[in-house]
DSSP file (Angstrom, degrees, kcal/mol; ACC not computed):
  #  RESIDUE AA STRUCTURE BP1 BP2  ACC     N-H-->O    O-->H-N    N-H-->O    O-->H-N    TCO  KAPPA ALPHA  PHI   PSI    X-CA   Y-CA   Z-CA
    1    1 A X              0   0    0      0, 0.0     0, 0.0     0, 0.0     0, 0.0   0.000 360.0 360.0 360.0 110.0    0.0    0.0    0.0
    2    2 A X        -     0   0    0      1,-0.1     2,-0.3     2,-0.1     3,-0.0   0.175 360.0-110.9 -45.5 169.1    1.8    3.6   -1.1
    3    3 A X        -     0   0    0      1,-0.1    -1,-0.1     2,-0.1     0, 0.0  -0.747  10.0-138.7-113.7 153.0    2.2    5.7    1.3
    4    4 A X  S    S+     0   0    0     -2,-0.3    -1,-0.1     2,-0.1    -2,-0.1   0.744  70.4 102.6 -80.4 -24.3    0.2    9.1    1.6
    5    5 A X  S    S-     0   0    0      1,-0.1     2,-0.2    -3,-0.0    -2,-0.1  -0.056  80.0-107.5 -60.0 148.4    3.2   11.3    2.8
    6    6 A X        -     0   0    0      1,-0.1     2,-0.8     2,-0.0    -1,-0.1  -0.652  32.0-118.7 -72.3 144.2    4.9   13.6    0.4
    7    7 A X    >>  -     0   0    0     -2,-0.2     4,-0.9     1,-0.1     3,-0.5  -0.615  18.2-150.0 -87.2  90.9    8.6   12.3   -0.6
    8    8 A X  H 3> S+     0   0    0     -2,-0.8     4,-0.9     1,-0.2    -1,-0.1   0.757  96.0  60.7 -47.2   6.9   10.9   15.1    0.7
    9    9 A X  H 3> S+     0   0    0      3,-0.1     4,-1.6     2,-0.1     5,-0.3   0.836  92.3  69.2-110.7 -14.6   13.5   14.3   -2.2
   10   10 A X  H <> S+     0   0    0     -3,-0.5     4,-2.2     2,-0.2     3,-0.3   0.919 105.5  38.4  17.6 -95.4   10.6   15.2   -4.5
   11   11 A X  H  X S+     0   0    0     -4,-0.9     4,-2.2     1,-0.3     5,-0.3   0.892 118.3  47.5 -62.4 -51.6   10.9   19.1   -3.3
   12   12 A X  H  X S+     0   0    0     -4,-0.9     4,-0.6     2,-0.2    -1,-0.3   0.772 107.7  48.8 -78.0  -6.4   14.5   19.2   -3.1
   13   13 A X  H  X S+     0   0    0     -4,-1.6     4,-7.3    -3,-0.3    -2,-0.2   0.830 117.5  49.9 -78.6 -29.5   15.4   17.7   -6.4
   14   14 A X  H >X S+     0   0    0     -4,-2.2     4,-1.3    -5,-0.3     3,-1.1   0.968 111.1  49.9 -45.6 -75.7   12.5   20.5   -7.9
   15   15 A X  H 3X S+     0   0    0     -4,-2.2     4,-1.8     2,-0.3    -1,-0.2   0.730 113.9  42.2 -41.2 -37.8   14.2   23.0   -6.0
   16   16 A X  H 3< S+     0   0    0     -4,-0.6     4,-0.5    -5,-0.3    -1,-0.2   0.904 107.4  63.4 -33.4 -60.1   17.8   22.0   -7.4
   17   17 A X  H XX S+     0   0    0     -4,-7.3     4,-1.8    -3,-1.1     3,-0.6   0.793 103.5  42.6 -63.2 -47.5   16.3   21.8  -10.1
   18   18 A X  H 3X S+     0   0    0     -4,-1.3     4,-2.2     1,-0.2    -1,-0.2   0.690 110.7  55.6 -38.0 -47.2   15.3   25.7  -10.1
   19   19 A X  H 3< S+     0   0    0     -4,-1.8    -1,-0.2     2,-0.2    -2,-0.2   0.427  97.6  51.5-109.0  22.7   18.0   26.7   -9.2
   20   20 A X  H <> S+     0   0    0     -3,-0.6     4,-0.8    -4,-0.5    -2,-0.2   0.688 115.7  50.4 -72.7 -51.4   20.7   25.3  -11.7
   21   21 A X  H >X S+     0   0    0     -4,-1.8     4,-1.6     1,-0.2     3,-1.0   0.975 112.2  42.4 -60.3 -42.8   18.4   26.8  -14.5
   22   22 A X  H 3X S+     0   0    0     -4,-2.2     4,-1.2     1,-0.3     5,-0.2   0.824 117.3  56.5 -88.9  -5.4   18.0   30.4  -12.9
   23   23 A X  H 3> S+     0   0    0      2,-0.2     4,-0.5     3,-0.1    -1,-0.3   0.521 104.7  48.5 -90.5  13.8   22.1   30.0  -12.2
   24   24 A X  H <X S+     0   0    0     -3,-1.0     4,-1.8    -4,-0.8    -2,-0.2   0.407 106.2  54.6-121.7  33.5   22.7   29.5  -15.2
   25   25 A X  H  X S+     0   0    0     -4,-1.6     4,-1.1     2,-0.2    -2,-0.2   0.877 107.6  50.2 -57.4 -60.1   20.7   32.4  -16.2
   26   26 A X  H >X S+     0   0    0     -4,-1.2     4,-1.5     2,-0.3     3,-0.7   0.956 113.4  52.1 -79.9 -66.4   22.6   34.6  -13.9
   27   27 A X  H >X S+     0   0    0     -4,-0.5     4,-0.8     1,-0.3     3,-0.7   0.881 110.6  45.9 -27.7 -70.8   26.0   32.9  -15.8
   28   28 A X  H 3X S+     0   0    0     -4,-1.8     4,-2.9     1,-0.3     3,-0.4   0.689 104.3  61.2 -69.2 -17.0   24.9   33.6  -19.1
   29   29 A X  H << S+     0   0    0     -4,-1.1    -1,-0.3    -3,-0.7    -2,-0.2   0.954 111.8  40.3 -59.6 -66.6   24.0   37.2  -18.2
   30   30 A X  H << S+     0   0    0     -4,-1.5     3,-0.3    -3,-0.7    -1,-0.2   0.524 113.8  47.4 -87.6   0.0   27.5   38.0  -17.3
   31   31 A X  H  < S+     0   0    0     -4,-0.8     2,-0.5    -3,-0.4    -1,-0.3   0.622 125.1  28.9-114.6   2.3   29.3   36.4  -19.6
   32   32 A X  S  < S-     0   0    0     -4,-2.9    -2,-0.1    -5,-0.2    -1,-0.1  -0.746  83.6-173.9-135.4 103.9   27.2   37.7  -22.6
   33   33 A X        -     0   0    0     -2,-0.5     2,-0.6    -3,-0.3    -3,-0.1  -0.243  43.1 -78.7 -75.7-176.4   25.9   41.1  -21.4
   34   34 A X        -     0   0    0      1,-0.1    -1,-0.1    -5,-0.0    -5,-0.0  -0.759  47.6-123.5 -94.6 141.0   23.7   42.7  -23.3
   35   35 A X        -     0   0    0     -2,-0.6     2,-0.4     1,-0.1    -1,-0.1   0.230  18.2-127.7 -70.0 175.3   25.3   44.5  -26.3
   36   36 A X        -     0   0    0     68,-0.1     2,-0.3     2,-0.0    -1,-0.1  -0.936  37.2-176.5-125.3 148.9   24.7   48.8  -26.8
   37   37 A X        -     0   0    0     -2,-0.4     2,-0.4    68,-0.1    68,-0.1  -0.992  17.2-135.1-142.7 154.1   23.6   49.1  -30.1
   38   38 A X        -     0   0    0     -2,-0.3    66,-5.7    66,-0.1     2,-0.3  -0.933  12.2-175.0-126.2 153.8   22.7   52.5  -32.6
   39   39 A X        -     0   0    0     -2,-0.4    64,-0.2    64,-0.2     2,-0.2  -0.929  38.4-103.3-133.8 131.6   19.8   53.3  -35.0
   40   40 A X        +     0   0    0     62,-0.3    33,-0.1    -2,-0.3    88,-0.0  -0.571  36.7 176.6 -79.3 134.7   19.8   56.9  -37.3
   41   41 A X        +     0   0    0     89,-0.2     2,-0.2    -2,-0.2    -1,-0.2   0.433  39.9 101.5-113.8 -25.0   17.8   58.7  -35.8
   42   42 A X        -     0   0    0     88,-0.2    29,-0.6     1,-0.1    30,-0.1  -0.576  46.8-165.3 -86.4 124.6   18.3   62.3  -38.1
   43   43 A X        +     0   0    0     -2,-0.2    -1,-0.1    27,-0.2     2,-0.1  -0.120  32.9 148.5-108.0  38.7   15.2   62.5  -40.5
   44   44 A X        -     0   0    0      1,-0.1    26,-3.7     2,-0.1    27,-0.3  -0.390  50.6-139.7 -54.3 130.0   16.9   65.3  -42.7
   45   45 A X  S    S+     0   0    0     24,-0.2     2,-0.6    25,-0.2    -1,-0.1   0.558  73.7  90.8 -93.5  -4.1   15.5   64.4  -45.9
   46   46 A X  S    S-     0   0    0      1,-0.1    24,-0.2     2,-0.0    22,-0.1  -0.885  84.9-108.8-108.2 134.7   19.2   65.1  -47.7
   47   47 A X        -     0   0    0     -2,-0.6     2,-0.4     1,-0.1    22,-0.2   0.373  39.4-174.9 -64.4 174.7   21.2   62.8  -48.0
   48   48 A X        -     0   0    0     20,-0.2    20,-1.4    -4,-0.1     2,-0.5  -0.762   8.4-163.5 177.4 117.4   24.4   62.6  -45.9
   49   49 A X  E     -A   67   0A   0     -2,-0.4     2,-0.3    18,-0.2    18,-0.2  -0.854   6.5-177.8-114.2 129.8   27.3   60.5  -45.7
   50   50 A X  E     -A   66   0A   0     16,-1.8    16,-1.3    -2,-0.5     2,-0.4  -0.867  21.9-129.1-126.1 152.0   29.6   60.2  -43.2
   51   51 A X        -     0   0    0     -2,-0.3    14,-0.2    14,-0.3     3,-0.1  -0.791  27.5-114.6-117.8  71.6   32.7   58.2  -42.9
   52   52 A X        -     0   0    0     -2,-0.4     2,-0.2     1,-0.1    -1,-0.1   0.503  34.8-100.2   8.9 132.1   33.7   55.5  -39.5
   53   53 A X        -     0   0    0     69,-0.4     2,-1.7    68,-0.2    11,-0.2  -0.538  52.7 -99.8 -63.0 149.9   36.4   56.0  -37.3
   54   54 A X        -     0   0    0     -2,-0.2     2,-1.0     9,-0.1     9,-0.2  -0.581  47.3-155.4 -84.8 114.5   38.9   53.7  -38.7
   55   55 A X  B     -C   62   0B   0      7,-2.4     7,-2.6    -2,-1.7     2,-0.3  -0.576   4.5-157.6 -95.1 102.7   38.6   50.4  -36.2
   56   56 A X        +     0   0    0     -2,-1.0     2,-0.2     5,-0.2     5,-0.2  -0.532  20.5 160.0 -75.8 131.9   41.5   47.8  -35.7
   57   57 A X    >   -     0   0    0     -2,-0.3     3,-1.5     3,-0.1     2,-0.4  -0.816  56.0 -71.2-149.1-164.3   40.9   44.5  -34.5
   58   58 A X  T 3  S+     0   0    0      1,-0.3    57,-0.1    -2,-0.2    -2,-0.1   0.242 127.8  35.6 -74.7  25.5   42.6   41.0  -34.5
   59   59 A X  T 3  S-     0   0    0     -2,-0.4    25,-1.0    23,-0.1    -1,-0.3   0.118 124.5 -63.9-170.5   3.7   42.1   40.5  -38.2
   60   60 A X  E <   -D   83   0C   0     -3,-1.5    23,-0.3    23,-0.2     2,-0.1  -0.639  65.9 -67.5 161.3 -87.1   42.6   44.0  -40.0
   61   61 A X  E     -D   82   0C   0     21,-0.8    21,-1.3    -2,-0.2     2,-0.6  -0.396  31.2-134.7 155.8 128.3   40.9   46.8  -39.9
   62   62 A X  B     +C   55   0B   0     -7,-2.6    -7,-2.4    19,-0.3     2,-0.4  -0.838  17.3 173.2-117.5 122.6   37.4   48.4  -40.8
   63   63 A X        -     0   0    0     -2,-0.6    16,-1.2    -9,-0.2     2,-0.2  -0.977  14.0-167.8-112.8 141.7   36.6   51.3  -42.2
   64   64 A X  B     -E   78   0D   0     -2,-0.4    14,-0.2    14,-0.2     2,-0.2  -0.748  23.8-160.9-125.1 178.7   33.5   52.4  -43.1
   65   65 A X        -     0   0    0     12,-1.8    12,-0.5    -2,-0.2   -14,-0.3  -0.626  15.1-171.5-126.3 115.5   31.0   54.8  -45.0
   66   66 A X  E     -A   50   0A   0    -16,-1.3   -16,-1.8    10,-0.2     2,-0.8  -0.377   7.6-164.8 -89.5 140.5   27.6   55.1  -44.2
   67   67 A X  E     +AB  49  75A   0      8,-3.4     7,-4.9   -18,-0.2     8,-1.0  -0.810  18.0 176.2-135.6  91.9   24.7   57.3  -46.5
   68   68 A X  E     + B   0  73A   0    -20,-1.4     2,-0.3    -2,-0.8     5,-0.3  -0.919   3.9 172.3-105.6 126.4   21.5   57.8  -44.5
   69   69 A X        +     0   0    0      3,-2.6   -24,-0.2    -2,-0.5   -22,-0.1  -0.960  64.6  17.4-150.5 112.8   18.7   59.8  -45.8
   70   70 A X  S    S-     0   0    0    -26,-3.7   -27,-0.2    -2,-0.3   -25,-0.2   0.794 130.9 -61.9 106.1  -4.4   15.2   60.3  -44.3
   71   71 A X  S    S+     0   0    0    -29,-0.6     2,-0.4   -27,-0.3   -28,-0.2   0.806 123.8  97.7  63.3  34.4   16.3   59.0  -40.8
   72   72 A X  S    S-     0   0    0    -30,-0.1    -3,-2.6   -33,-0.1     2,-0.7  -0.970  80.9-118.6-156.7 124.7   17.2   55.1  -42.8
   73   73 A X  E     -B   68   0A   0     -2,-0.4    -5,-0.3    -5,-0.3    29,-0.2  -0.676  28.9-175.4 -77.5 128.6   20.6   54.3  -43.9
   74   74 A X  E     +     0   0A   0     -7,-4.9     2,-0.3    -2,-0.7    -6,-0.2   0.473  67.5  17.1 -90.5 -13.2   20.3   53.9  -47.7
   75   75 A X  E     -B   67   0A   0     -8,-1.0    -8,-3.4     2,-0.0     2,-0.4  -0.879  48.1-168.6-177.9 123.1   24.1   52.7  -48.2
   76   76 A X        -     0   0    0     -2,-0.3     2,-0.3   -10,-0.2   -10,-0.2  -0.971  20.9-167.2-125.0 137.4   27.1   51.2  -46.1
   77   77 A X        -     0   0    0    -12,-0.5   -12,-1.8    -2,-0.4     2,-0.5  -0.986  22.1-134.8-122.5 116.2   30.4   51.3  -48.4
   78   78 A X  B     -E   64   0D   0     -2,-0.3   -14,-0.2   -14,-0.2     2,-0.0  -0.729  32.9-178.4 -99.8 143.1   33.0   49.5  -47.0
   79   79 A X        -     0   0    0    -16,-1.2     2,-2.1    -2,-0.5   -16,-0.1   0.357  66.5  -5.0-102.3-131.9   36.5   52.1  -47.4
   80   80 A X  S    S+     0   0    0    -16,-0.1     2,-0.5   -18,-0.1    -1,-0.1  -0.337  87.0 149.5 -84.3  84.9   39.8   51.0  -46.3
   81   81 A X        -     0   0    0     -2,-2.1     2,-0.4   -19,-0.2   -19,-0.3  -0.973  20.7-172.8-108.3 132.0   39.0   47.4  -44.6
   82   82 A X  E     -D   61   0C   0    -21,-1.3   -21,-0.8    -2,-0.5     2,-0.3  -0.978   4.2-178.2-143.1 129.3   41.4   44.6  -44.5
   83   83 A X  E     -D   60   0C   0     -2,-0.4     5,-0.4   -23,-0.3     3,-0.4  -0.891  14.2-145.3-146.8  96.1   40.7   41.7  -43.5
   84   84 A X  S >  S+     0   0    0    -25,-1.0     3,-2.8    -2,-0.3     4,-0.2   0.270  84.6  22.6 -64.2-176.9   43.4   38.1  -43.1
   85   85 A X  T 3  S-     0   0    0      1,-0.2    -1,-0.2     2,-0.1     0, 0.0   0.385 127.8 -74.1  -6.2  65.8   42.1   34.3  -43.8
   86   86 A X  T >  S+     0   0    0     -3,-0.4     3,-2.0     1,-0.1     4,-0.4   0.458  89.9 134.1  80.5  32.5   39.0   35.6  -45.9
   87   87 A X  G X   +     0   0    0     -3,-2.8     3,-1.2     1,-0.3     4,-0.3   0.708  46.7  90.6 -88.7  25.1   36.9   36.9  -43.7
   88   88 A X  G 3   +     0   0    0     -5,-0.4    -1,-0.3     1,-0.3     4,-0.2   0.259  69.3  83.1 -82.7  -1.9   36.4   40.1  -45.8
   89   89 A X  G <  S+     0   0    0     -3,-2.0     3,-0.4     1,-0.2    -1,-0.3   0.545  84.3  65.4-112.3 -13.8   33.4   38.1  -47.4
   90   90 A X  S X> S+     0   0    0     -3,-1.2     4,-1.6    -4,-0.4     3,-0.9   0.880  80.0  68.1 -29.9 -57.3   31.4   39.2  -44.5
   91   91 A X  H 3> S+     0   0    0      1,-0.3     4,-2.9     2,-0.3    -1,-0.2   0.524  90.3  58.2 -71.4 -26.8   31.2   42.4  -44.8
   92   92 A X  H 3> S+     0   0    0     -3,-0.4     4,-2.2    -4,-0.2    -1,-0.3   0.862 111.6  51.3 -59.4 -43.4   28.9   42.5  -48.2
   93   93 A X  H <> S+     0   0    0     -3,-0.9     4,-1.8    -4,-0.3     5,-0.3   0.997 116.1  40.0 -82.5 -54.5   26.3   40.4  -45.6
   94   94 A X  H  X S+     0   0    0     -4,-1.6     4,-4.8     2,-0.2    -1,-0.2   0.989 109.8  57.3 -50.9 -45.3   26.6   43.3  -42.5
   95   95 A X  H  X S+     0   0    0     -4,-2.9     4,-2.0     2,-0.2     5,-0.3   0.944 114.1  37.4 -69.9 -45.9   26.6   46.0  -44.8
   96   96 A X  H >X S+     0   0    0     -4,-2.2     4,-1.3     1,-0.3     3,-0.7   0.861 122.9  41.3 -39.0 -73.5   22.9   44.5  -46.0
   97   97 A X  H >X S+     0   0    0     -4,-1.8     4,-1.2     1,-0.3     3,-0.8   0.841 108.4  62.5 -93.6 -38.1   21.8   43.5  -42.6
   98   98 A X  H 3X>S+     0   0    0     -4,-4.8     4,-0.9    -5,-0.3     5,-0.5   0.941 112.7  38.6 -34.1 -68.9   23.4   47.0  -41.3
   99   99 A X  H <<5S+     0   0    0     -4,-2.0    -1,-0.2    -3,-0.7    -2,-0.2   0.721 116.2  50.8 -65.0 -13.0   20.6   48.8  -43.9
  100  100 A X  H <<5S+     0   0    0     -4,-1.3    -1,-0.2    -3,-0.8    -2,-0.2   0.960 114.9  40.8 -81.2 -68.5   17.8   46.3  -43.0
  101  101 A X  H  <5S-     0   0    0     -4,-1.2     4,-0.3     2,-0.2    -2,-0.2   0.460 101.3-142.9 -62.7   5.6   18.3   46.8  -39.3
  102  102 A X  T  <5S+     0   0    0     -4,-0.9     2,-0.3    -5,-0.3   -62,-0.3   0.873  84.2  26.6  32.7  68.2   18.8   50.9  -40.2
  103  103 A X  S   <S-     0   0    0     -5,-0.5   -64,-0.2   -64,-0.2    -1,-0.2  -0.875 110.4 -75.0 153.6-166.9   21.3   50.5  -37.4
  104  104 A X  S    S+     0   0    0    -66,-5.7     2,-0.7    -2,-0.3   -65,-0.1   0.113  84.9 112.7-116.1  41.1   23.8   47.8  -35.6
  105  105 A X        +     0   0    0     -4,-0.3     2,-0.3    -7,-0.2   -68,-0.1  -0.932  57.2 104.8-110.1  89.8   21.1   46.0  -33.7
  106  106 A X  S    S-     0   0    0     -2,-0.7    -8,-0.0    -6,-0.0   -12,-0.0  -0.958  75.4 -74.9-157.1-179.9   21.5   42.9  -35.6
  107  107 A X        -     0   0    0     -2,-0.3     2,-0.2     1,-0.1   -10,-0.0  -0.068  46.0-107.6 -66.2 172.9   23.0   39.3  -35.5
  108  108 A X        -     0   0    0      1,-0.0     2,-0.7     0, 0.0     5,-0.1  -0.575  38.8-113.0 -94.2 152.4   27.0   38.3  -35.8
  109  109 A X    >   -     0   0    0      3,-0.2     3,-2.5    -2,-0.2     4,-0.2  -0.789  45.1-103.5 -62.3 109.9   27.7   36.8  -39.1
  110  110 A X  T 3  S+     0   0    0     -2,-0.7    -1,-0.0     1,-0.2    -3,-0.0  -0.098 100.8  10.4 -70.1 148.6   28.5   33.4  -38.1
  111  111 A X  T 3  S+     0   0    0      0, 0.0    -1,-0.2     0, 0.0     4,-0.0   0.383 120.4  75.5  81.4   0.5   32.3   32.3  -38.1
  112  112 A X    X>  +     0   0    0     -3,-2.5     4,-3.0     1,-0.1     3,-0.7  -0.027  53.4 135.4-121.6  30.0   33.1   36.1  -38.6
  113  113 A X  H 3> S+     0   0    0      1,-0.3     4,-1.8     2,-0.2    -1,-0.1   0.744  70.2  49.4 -58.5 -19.4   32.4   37.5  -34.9
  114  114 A X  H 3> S+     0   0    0      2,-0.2     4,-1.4     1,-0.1    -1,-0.3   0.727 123.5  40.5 -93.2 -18.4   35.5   39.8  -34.4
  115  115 A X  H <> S+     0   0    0     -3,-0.7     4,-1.6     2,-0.2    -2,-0.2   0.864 107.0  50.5-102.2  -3.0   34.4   40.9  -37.4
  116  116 A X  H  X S+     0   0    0     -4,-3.0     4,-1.9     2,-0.2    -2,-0.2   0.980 114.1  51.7 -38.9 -75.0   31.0   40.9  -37.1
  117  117 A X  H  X S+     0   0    0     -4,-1.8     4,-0.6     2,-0.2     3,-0.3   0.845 110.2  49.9 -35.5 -74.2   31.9   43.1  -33.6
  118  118 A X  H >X S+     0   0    0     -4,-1.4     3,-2.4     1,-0.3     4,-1.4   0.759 109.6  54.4 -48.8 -71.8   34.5   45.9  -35.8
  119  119 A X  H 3X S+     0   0    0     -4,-1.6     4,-1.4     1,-0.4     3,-0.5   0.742 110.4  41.8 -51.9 -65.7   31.8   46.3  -38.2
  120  120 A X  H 3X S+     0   0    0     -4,-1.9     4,-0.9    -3,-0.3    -1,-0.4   0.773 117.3  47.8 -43.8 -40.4   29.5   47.2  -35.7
  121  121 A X  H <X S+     0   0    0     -3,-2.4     4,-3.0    -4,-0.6    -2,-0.3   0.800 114.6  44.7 -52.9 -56.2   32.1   49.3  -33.9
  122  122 A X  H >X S+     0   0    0     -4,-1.4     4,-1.6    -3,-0.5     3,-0.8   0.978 113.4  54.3 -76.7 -61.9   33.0   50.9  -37.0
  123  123 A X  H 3< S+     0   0    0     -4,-1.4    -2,-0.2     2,-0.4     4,-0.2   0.451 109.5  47.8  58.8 -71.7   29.0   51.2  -37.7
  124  124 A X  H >X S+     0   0    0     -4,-0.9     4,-3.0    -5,-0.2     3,-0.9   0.872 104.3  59.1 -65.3 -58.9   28.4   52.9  -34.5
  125  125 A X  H XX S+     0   0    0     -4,-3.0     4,-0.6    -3,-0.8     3,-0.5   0.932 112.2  39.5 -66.3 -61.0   31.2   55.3  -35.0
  126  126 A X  H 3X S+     0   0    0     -4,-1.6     4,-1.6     1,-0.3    -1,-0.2   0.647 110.2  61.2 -76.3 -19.5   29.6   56.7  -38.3
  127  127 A X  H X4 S+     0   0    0     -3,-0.9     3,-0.7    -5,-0.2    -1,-0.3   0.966 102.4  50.9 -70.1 -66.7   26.1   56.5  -36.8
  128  128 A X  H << S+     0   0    0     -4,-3.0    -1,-0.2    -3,-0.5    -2,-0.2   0.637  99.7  70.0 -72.6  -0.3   27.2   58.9  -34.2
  129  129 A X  H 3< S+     0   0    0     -4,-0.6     2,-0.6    -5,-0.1    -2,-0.2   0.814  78.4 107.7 -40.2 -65.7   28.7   61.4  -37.2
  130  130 A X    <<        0   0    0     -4,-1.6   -88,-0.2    -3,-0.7   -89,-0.2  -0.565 360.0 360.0 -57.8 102.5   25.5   62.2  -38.3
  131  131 A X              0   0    0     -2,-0.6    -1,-0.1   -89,-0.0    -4,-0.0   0.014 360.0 360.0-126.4 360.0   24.1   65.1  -37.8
């Protein structure tokens, strides 16, 4: 005949259980904070292009120029960027998702994340150019 009592190891494996998931919520939190990202904001209806601080990273170095019209980037032109073991074939796929996300709130390219990052960096820097 089963017994009517509650099984204390029940509650404490539940409870374990809680709090493995919400620690390693807390984990992932600090080791991927959340990123600062910019969106054009100027709805000057002439166009206006402004040109990235140039941004060095472990694989080359991104420059950019960005052409925003209307409060929407219309056009990212990548300028003097260099980029080692081919990851320069990114940068056509940011500058698209740059003008879709009218800003740098978008995903990392995968297998290109430092350059994913510069792009953004660089991105940012032109973002805040515009006047």
């Amino acid at each position: 005949m089963p017994s009517s009592k509650p099984r204390a190891w029940v509650a404490s494996t539940s409870v374990l259980g809680l709090l493995s998931i919400a620690g390693a919520f807390g984990i992932n939190m600090v080791l991927n904070p959340p990123t600062t990202s910019s969106t054009v904001s100027n709805t000057n209806a002439t166009p206006q292009t402004v040109q990235s601080d140039s941004i060095s990273y472990r694989y080359g170095v991104v420059q950019i120029a960005v052409t925003a019209t209307g409060g929407k980037i219309t056009n990212v032109d990548i300028q003097n960027s260099t980029c080692s073991r081919g990851w320069e074939q990114a940068f056509p796929m940011l500058a698209s998702e740059a003008i879709a996300a009218n800003g740098s709130n978008f995903s990392n390219v995968s297998g290109a994340t430092f350059t994913s990052s510069a792009f953004k960096q660089a991105l940012d820097s032109a973002i805040s150019k515009l006047s």
